[in-house]
Jmol script that loads the backbone (N, CA, C; Angstrom):
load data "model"
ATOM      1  N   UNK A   1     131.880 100.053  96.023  1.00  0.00           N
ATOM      2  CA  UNK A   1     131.679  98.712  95.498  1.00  0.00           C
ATOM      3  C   UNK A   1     131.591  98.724  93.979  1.00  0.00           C
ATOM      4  N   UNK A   2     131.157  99.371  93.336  1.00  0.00           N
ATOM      5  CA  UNK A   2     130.663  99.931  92.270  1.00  0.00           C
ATOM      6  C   UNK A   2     132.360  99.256  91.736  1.00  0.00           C
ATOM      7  N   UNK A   3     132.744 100.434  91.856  1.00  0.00           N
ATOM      8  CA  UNK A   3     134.427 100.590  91.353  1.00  0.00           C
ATOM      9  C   UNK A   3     135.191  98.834  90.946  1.00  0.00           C
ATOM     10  N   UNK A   4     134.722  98.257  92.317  1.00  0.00           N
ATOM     11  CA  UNK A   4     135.713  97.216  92.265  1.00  0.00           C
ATOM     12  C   UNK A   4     134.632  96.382  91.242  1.00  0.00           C
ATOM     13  N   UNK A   5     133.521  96.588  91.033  1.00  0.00           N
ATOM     14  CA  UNK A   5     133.405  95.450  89.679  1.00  0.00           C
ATOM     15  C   UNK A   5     133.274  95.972  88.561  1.00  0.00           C
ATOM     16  N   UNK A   6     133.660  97.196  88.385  1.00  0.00           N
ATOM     17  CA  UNK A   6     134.067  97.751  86.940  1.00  0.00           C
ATOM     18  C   UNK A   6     135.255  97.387  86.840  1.00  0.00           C
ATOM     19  N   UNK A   7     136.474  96.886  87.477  1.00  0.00           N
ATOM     20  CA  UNK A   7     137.542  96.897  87.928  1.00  0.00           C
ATOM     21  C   UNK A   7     137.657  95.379  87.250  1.00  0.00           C
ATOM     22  N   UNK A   8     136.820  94.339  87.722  1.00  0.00           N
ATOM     23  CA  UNK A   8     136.611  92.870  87.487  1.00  0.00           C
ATOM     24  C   UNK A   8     136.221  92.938  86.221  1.00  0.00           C
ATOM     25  N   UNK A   9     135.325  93.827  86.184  1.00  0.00           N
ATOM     26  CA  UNK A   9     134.612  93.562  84.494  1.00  0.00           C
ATOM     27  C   UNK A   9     135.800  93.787  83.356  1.00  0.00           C
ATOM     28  N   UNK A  10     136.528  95.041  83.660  1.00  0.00           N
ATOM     29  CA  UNK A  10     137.423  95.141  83.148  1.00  0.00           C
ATOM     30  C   UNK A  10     138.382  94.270  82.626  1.00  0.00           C
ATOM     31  N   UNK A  11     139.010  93.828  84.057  1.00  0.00           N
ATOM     32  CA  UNK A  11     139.772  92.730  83.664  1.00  0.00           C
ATOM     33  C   UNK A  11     139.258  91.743  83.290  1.00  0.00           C
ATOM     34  N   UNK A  12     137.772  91.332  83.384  1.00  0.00           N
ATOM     35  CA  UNK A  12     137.430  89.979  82.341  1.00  0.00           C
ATOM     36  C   UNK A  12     137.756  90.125  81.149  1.00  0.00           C
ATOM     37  N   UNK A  13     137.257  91.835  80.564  1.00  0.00           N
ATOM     38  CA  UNK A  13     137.304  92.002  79.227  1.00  0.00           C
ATOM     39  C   UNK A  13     138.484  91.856  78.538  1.00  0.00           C
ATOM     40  N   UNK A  14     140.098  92.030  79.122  1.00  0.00           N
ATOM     41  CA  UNK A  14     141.150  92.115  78.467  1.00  0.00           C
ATOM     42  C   UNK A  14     141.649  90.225  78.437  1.00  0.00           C
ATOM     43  N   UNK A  15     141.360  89.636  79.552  1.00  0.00           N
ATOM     44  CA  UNK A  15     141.546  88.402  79.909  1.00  0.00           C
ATOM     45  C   UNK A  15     141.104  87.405  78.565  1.00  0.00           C
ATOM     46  N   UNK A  16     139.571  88.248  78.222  1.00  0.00           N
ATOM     47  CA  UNK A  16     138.930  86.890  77.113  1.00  0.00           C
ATOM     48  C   UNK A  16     139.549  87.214  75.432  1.00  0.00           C
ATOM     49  N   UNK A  17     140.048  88.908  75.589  1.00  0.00           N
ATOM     50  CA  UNK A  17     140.391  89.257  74.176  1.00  0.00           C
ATOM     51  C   UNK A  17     141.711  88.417  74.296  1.00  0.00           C
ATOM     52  N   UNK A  18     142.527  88.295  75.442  1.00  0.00           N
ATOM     53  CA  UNK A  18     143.833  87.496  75.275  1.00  0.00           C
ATOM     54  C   UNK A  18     143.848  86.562  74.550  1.00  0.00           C
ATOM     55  N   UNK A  19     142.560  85.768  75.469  1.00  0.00           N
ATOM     56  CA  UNK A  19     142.413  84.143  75.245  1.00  0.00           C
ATOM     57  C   UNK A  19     141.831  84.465  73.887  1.00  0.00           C
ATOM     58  N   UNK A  20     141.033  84.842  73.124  1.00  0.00           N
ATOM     59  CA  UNK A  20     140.558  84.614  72.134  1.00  0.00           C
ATOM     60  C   UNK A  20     141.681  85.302  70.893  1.00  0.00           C
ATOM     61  N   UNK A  21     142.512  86.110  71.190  1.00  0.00           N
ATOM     62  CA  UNK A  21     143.216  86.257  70.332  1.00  0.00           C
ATOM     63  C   UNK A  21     144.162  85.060  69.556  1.00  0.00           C
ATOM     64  N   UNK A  22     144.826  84.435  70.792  1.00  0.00           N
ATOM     65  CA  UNK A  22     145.620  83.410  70.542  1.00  0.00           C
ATOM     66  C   UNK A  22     144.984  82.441  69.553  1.00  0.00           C
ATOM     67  N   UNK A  23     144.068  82.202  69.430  1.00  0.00           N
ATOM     68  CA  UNK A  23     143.308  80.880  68.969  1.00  0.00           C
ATOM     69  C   UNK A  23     143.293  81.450  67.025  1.00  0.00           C
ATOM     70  N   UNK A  24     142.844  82.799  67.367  1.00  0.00           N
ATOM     71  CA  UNK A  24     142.617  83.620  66.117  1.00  0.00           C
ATOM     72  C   UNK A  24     144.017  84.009  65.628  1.00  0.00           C
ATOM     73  N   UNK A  25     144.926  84.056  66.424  1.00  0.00           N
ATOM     74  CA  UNK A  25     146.379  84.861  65.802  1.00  0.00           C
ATOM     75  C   UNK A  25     147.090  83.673  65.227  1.00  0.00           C
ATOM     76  N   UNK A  26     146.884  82.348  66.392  1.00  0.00           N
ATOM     77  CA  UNK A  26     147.620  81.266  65.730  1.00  0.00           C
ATOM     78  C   UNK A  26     147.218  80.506  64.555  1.00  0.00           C
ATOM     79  N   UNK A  27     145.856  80.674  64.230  1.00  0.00           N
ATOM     80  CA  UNK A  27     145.236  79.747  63.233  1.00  0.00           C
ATOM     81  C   UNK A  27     145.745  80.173  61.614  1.00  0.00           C
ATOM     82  N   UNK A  28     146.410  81.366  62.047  1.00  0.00           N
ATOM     83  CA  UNK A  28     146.737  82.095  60.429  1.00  0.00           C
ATOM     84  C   UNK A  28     147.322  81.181  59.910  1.00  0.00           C
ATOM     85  N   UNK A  29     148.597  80.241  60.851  1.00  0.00           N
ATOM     86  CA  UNK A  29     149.601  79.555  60.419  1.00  0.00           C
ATOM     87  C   UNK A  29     149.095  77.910  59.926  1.00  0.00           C
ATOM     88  N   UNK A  30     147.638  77.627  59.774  1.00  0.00           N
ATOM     89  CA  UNK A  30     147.182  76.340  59.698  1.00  0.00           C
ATOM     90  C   UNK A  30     147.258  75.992  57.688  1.00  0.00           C
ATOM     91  N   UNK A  31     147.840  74.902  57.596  1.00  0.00           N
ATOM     92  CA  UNK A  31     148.370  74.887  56.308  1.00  0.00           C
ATOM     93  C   UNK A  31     149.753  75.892  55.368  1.00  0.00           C
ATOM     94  N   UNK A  32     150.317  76.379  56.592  1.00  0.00           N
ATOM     95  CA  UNK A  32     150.952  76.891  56.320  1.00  0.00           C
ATOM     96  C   UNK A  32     152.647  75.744  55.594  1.00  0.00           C
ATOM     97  N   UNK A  33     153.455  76.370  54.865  1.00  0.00           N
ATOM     98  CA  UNK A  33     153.950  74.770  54.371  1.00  0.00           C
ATOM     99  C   UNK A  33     155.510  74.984  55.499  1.00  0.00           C
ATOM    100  N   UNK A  34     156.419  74.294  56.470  1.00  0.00           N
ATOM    101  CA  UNK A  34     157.197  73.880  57.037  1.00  0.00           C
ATOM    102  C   UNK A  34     157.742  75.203  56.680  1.00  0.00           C
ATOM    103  N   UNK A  35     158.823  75.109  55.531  1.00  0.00           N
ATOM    104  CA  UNK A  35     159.698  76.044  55.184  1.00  0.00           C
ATOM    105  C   UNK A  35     159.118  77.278  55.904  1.00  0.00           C
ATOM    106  N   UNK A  36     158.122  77.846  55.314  1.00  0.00           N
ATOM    107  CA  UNK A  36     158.054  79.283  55.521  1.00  0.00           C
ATOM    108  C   UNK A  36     157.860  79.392  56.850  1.00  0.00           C
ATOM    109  N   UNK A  37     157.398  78.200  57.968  1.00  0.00           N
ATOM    110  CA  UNK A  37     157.219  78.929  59.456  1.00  0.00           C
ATOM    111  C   UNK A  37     158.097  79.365  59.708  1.00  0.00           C
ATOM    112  N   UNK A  38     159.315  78.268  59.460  1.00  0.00           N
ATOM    113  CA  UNK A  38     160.644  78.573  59.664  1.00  0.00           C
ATOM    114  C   UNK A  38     161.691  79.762  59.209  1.00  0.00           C
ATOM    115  N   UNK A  39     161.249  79.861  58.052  1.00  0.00           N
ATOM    116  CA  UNK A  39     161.673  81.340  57.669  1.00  0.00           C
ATOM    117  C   UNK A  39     160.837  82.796  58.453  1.00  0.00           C
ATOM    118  N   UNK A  40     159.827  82.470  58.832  1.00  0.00           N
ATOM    119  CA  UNK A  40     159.302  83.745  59.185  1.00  0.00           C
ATOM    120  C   UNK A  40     159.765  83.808  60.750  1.00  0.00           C
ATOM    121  N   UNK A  41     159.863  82.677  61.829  1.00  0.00           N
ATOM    122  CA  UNK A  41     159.878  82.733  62.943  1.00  0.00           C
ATOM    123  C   UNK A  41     161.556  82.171  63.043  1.00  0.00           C
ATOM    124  N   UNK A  42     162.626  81.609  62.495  1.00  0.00           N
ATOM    125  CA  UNK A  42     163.429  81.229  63.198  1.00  0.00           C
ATOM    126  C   UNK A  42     163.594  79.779  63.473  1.00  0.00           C
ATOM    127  N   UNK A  43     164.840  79.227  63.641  1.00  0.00           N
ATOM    128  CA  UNK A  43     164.842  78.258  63.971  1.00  0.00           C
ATOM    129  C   UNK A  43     164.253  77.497  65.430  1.00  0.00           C
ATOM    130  N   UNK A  44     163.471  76.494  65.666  1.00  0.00           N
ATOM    131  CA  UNK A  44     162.672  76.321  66.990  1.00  0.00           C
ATOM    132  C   UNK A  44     163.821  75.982  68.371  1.00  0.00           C
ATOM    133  N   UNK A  45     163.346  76.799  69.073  1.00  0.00           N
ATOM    134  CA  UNK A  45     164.110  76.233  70.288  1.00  0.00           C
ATOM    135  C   UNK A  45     164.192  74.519  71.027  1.00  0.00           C
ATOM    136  N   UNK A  46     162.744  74.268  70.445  1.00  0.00           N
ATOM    137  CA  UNK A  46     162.926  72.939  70.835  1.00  0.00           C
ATOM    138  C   UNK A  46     161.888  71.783  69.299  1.00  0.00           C
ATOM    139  N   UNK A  47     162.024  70.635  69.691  1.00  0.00           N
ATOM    140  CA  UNK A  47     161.565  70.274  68.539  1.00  0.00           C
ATOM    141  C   UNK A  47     161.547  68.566  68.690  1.00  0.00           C
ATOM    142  N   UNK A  48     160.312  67.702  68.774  1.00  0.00           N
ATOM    143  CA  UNK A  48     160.599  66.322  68.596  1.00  0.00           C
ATOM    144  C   UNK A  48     159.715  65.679  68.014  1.00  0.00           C
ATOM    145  N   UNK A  49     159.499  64.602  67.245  1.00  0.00           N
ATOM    146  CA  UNK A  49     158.759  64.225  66.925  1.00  0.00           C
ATOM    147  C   UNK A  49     157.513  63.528  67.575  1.00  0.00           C
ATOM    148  N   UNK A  50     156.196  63.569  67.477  1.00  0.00           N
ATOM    149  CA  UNK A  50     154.976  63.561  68.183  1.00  0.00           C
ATOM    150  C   UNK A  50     154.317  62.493  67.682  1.00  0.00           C
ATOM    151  N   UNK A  51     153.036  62.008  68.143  1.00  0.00           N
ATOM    152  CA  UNK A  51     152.053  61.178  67.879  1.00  0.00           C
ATOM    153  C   UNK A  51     151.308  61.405  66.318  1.00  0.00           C
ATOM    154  N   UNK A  52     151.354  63.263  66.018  1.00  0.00           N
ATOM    155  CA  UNK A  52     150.919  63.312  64.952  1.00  0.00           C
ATOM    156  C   UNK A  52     151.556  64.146  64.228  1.00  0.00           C
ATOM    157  N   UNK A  53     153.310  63.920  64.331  1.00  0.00           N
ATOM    158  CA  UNK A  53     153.543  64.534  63.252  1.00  0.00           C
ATOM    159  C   UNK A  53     155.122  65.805  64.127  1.00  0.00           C
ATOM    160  N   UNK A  54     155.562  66.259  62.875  1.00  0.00           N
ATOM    161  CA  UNK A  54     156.821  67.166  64.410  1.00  0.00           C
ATOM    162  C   UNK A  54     156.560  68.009  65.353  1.00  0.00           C
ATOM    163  N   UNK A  55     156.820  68.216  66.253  1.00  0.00           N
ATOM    164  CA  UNK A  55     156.334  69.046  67.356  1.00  0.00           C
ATOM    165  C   UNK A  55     157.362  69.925  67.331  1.00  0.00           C
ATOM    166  N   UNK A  56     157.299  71.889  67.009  1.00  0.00           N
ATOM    167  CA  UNK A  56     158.617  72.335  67.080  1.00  0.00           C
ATOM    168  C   UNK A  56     158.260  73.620  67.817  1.00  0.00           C
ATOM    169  N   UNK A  57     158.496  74.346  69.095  1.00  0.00           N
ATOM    170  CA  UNK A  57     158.341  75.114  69.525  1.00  0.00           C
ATOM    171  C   UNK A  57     159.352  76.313  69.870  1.00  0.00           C
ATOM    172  N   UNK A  58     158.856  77.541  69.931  1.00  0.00           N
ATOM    173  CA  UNK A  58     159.441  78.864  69.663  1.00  0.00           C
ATOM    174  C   UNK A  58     159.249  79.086  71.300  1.00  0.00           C
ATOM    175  N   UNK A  59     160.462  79.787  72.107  1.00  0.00           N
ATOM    176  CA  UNK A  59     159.964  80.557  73.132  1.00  0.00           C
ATOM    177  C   UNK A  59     159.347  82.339  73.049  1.00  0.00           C
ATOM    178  N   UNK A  60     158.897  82.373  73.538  1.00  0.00           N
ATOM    179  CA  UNK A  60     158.488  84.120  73.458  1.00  0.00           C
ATOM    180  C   UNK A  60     159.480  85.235  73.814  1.00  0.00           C
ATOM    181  N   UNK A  61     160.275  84.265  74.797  1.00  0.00           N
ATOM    182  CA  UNK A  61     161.241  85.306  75.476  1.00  0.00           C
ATOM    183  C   UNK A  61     162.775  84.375  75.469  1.00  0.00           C
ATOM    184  N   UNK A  62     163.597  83.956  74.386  1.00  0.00           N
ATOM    185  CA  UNK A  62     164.899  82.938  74.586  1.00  0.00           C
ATOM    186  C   UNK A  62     165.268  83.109  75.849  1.00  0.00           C
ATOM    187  N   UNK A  63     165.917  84.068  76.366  1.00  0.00           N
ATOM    188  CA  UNK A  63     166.616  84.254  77.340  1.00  0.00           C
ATOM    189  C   UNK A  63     165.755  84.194  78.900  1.00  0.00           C
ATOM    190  N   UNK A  64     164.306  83.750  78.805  1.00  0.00           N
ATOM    191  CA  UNK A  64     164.067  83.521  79.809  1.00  0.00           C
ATOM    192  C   UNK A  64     162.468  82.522  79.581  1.00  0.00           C
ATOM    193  N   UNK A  65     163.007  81.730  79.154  1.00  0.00           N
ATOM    194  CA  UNK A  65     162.104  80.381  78.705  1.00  0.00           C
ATOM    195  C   UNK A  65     160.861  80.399  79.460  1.00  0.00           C
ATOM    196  N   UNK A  66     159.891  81.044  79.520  1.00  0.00           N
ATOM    197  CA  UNK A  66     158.676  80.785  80.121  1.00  0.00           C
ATOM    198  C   UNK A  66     157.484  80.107  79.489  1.00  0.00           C
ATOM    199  N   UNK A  67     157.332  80.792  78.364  1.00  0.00           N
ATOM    200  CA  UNK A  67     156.372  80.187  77.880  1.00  0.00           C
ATOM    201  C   UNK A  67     156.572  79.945  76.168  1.00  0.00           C
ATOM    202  N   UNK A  68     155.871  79.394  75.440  1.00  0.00           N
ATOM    203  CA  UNK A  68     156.328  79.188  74.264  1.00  0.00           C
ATOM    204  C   UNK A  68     155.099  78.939  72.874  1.00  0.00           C
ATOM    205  N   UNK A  69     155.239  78.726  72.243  1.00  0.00           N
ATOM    206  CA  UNK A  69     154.193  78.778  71.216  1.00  0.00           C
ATOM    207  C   UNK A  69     154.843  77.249  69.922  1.00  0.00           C
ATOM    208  N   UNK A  70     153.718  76.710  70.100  1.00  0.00           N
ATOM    209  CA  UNK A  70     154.353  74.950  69.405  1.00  0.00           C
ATOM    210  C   UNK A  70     153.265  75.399  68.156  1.00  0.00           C
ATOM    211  N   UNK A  71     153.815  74.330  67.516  1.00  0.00           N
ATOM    212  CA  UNK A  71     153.603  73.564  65.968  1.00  0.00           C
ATOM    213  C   UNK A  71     153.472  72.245  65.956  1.00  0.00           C
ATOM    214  N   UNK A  72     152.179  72.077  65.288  1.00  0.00           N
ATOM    215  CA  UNK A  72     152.681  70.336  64.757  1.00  0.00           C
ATOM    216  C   UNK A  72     152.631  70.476  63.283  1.00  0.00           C
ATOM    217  N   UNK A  73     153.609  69.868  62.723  1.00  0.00           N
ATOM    218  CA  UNK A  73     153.621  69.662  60.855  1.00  0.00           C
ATOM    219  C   UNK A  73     153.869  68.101  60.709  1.00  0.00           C
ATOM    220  N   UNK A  74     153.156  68.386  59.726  1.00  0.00           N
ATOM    221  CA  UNK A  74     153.059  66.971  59.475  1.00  0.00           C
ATOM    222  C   UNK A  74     152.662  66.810  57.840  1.00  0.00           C
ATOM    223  N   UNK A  75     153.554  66.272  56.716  1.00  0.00           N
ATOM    224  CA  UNK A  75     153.520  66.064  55.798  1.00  0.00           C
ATOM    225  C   UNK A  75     153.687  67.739  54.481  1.00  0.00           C
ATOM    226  N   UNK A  76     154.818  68.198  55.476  1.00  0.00           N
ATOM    227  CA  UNK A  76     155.088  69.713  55.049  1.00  0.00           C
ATOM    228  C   UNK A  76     154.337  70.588  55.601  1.00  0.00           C
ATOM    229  N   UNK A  77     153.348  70.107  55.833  1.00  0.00           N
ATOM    230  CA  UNK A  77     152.507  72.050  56.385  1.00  0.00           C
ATOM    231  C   UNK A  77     152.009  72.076  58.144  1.00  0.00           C
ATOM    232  N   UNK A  78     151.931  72.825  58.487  1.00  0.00           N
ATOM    233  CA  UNK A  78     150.882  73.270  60.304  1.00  0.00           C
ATOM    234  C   UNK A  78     150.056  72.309  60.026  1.00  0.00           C
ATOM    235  N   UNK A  79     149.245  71.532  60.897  1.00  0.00           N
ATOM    236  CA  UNK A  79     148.402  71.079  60.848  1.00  0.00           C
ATOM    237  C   UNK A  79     147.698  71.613  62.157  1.00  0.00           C
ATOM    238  N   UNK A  80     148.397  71.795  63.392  1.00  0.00           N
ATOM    239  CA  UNK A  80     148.115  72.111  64.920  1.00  0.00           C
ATOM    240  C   UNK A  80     148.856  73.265  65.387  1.00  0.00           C
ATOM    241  N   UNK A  81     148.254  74.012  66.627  1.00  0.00           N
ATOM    242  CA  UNK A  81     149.059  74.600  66.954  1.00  0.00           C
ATOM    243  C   UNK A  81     148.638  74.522  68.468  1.00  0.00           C
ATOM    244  N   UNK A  82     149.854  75.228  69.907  1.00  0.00           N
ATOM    245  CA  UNK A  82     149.202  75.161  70.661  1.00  0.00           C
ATOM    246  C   UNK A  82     150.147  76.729  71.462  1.00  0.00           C
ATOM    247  N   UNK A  83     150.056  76.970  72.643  1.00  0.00           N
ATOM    248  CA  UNK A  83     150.793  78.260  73.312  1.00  0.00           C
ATOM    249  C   UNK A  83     150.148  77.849  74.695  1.00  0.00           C
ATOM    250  N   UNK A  84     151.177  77.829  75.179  1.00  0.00           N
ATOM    251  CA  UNK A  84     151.185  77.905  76.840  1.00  0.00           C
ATOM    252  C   UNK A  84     151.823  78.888  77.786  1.00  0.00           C
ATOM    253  N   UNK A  85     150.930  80.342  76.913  1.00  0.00           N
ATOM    254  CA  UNK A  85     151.091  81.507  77.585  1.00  0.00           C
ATOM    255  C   UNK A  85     150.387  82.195  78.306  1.00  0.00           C
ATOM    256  N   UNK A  86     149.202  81.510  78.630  1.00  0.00           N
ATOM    257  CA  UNK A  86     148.270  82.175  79.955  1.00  0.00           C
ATOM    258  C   UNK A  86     147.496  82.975  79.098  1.00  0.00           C
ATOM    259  N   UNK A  87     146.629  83.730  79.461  1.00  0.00           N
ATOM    260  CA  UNK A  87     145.361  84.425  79.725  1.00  0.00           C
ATOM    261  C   UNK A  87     145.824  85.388  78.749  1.00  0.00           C
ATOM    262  N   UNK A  88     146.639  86.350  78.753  1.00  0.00           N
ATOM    263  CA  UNK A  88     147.030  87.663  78.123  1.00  0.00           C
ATOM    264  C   UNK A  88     147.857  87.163  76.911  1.00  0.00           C
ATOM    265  N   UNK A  89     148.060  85.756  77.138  1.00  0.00           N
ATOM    266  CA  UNK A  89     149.757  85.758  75.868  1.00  0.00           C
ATOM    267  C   UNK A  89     149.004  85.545  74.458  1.00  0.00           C
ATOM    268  N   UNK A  90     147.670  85.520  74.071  1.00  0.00           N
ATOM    269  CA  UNK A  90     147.132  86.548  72.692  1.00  0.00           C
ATOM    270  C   UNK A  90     148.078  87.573  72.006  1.00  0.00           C
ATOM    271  N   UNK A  91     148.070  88.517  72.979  1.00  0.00           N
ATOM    272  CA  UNK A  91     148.824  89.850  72.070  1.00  0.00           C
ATOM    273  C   UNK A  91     150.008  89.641  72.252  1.00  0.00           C
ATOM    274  N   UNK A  92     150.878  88.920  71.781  1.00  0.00           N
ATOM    275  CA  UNK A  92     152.571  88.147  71.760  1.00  0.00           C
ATOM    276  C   UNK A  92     151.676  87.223  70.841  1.00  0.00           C
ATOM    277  N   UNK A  93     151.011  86.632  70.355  1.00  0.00           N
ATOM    278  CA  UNK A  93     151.140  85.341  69.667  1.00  0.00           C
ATOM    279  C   UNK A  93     151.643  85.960  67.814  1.00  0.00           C
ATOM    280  N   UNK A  94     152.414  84.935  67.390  1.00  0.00           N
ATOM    281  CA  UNK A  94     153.240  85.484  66.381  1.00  0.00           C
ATOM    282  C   UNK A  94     151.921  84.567  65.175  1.00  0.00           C
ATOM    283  N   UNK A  95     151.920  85.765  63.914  1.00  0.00           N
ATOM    284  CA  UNK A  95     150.725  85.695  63.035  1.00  0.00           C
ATOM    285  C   UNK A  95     151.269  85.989  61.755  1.00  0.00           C
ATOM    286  N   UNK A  96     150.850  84.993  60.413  1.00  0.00           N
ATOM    287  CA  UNK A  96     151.290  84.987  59.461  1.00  0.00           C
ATOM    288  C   UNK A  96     150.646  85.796  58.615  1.00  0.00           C
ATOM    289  N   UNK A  97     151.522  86.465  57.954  1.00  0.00           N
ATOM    290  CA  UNK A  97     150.751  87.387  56.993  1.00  0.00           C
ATOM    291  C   UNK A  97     150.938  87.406  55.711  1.00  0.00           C
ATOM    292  N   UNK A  98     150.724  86.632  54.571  1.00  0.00           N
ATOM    293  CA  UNK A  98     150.919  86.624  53.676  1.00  0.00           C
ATOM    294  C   UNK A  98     151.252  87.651  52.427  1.00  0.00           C
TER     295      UNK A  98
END
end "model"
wireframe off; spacefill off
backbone 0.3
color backbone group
């Protein structure tokens, strides 16, 4: 018994560094100005305008569209960001480095 909740604990532990990475990996890009997302990541696979501003999102994987990582800009720079990559998709989230 032992085993199987070191096993759980475990996997909580990699589960919350996921989730908490994302929040921390994506925020690099907040004020970041339009141009350069775009230069650093590529042109967005998808992209429309939103309630607050453009909405332009990157997939993680082109060739097999699962999940993706959005932007909102609005008045040249990030203002938002969001990723709808589950639990683990932290370590994939793309981070600006000046």
């Amino acid at each position: 018994m032992t085993t199987i909740r070191q096993i759980a604990l475990f996997c909580l532990f990699l589960s919350l560094g996921g989730c908490s990475g994302t929040g921390e990996r994506m925020s690099t890009w907040m004020g970041v100005e339009h141009s350069t997302l775009v230069n650093e990541l590529g042109q967005p696979h998808r992209a429309y305008k939103g309630q607050f501003g453009l909405v332009q999102s990157w997939y993680r994987n082109p060739d097999d569209p699962g999940c993706s990582d959005d932007f909102i800009v609005n008045s040249g720079v990030v203002i938002s960001f969001a990723s709808d990559c589950g639990v683990f998709g932290g370590w994939g989230v793309p981070t600006y480095e000046p």
